[in-house]
C-alpha positions, -999 to +999 in steps of 0.1 A: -046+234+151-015+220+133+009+227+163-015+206+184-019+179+159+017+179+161+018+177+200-007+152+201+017+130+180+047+137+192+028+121+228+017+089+215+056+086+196+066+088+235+041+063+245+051+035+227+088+043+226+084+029+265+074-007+251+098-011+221+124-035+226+156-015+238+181-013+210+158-019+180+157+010+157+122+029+151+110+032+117+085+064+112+062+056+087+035+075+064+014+053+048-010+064+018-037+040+007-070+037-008-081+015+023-092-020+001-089-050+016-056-057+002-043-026+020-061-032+051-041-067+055-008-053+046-013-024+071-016-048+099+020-054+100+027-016+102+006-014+126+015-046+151+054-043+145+070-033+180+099-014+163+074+003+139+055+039+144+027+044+122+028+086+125-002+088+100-022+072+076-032+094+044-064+082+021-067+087-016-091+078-044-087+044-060-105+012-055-129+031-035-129+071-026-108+088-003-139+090+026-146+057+027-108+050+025-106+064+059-139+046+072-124+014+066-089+020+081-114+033+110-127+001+114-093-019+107-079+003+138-108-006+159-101-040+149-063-036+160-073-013+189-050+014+177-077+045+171-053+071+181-033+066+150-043+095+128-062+090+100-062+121+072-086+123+038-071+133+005-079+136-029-109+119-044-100+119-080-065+120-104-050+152-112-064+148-144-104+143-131-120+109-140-152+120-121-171+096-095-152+060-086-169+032-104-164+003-075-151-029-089-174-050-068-174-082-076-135-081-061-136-053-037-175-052-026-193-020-022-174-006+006-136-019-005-128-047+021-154-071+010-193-058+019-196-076+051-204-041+078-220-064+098-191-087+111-171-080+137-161-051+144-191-036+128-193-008+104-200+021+126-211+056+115-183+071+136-163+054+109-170+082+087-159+109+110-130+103+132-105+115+101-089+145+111-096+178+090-067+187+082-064+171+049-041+148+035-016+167+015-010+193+044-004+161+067+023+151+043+040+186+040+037+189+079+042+155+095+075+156+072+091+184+084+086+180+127+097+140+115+133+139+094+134+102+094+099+095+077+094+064+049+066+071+033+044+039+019+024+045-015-003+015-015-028+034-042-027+061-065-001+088-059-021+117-059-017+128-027+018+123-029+021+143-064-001+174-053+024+173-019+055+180-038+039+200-060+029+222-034+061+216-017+088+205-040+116+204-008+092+177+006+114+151-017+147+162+004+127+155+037+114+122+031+143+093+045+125+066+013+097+063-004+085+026-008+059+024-033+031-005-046+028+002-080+033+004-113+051-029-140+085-027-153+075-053-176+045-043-188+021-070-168-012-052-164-037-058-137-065-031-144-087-034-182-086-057-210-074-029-235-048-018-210-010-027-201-010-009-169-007-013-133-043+000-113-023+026-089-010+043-121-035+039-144-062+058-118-037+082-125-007+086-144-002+121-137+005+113-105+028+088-110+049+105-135+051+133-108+068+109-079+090+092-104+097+125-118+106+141-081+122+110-060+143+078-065+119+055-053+118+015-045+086-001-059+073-030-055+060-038-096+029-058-100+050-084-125+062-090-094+033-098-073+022-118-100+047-136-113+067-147-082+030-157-068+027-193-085+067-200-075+062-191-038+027-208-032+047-242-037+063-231+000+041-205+015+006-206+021-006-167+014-038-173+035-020-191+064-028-157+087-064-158+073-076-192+087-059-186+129-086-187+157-083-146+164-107-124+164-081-103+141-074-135+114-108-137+113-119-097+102-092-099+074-110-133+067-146-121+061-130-088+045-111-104+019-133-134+015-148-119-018-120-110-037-103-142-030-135-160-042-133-140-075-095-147-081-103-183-072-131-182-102-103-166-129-078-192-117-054-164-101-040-169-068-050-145-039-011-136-031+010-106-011+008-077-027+005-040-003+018-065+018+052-066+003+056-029+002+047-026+038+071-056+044+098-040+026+091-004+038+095-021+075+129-041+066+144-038+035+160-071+040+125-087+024+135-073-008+157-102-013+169-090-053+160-057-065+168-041-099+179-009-109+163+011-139+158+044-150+121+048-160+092+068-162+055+066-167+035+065-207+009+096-204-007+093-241-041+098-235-055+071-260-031+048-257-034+011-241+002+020-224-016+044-205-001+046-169+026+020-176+061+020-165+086+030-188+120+020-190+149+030-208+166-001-207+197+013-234+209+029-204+217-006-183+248-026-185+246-066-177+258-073-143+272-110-147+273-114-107+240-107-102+223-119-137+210-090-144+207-057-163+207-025-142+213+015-150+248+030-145+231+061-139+211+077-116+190+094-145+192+091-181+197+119-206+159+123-207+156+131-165+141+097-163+156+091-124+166+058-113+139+039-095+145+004-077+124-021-085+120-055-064+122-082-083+121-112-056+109-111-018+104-131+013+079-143+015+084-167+044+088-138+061+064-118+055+039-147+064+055-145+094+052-109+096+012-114+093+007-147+116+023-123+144-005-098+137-027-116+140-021-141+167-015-119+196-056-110+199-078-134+212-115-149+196-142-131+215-162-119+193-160-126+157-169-154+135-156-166+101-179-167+073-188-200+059-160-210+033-190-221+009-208-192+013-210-170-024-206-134-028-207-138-068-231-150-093-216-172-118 
């Protein structure tokens, strides 16, 4: 079964190698997710980029379980027309059990990407079985050692990833880069009011503390995501691929159209996120400035640091060229291994990364949902 998984991809690889621009490199890519809508708009650039091959996409637990995970990134590659990319369940809860996933619904709706099944394409019930059975972790192992130039994209908690290289700890050597969304180097939390952690690693700080435990990684912090959002809205509108006549603008539309509503309510601007680790996992050149740190992740159990980055910032030295502090090691005396962290990214480009997603499909179908219509109760 696995040597004809294998096959099957190695044909499709050959497929689209005969429409990729000659001369452009290929990047292989792995991409993990918990299949929200946030995801599903950042894996639209993986999956339209002409010098990109999406070799798998891995589910996990997180906003929403690993099954419906893959159901979603069923319907996004309906949507996209690319259902021979495939799709491989993992883990439904952290290494250290939570129990069933509580679905934050007034952001994510009760499926992940928004509770609309009935726009275009429509939720079908195929959805829920066109992942392959193989599971995720195996898909990892396997898929990594018949590809040796594999970057592997971490947009939910790293579960999958951790129980991998536990079960395989030479998986690190075979993976080219591991891009990662994830995770605050300066303690900006996204997740609970009594907590200073990121969502990904809060869901499950095991996990994390695993990767960053196993592999130099680049992450893409939420600080950043948040902090840079306000400065780059003056120049960039983060929506611009949202509002284009295409049957495809108008899916991740009605998808998102919920948890942009509730960001809109708490005065926080719907911004890139999973879309600047795809970005970045595509070119690196989006990472425009990028910082170097030795860290690891808080485990306490009770603690409100739970599942935050730390950093051992004693072991940097100020770089006066670049204005700023980075490690002069690539781990510190406690094993904590050097992690890069972006700090600043284009986001012109990756707007432009999106619009060309999106554009290329034409409106025949769909229809955009009514900008005053209300998912939430005030």
């Amino acid at each position: 079964m696995i040597k004809f998984i294998i096959l099957a991809l190695y044909l499709i690889q050959t497929v689209f190698s005969i429409s990729r621009p000659v001369g452009t490199p290929t990047v292989k890519l792995i991409i993990d997710t918990d299949g929200v809508y946030d995801d599903l708009r950042g894996l639209t650039i993986a999956l339209t980029r002409p010098n990109v091959e999406v070799i798998a996409i891995t589910t996990v637990h997180g906003g929403v379980t690993a099954n419906q995970s893959a159901a979603n990134v069923a319907r996004l590659l309906r949507a996209l027309g690319k259902e021979s990319v495939p799709v491989f369940v993992g883990a439904n809860d952290s290494l250290d059990p939570k129990g069933p996933i509580v679905v934050w619904e007034d952001l994510f709706g009760s499926d992940g990407i928004g509770g609309v099944p009935d726009v275009y394409p429509k939720t079908l019930p195929s959805d829920y079985t066109v992942s392959q059975k193989m599971d995720a972790v195996d898909a990892l192992i396997q898929l990594t050692k018949s590809n040796n130039d594999i970057v592997l994209v971490g947009l939910g908690p790293l579960t999958n990833i951790a129980i991998a290289l536990r079960k395989d700890p030479t998986l690190a050597k075979r993976i080219q880069k591991v891009v990662i969304m994830g995770g605050n180097y300066l303690g900006v939390g996204n997740s609970a009011f009594n907590s200073t952690a990121e969502f990904n690693f809060l869901m499950d700080p095991e996990a994390a503390h695993i990767v960053l435990s196993s592999l130099h990684t680049t992450i893409v912090p939420w600080d950043t995501c948040f902090l840079k959002a306000p400065e780059y809205n003056e120049d960039v509108d983060f929506e611009e691929s949202l509002h284009q006549k295409t049957d495809l603008s108008y899916f991740l539309s009605n998808i998102t159209a919920r948890g942009r509503q509730y960001n809109k309510m708490i005065g926080q601007i719907y911004a890139f996120v999973d879309d600047v680790a795809v970005a970045v996992a595509v070119d690196s050149k989006i990472a425009l400035r990028c910082v170097k740190l030795c860290a690891s992740v808080e485990l306490e159990k009770e603690a409100t640091t739970r599942g935050q980055v730390t950093v051992d910032w004693l072991s940097t030295k100020y770089d006066s060229a670049e204005r700023t502090f980075k490690t002069i090691t690539d781990k510190n005396d406690a094993n904590w291994l050097m992690q890069t962290f972006v700090t600043e990214y284009d986001a012109g480009k990756i707007n432009q990364m999106l619009l060309e997603a999106v554009k290329p499909s034409e409106r025949k179908n769909n229809v955009q949902l009514d900008n005053d219509f209300s998912f939430i109760t005030l």
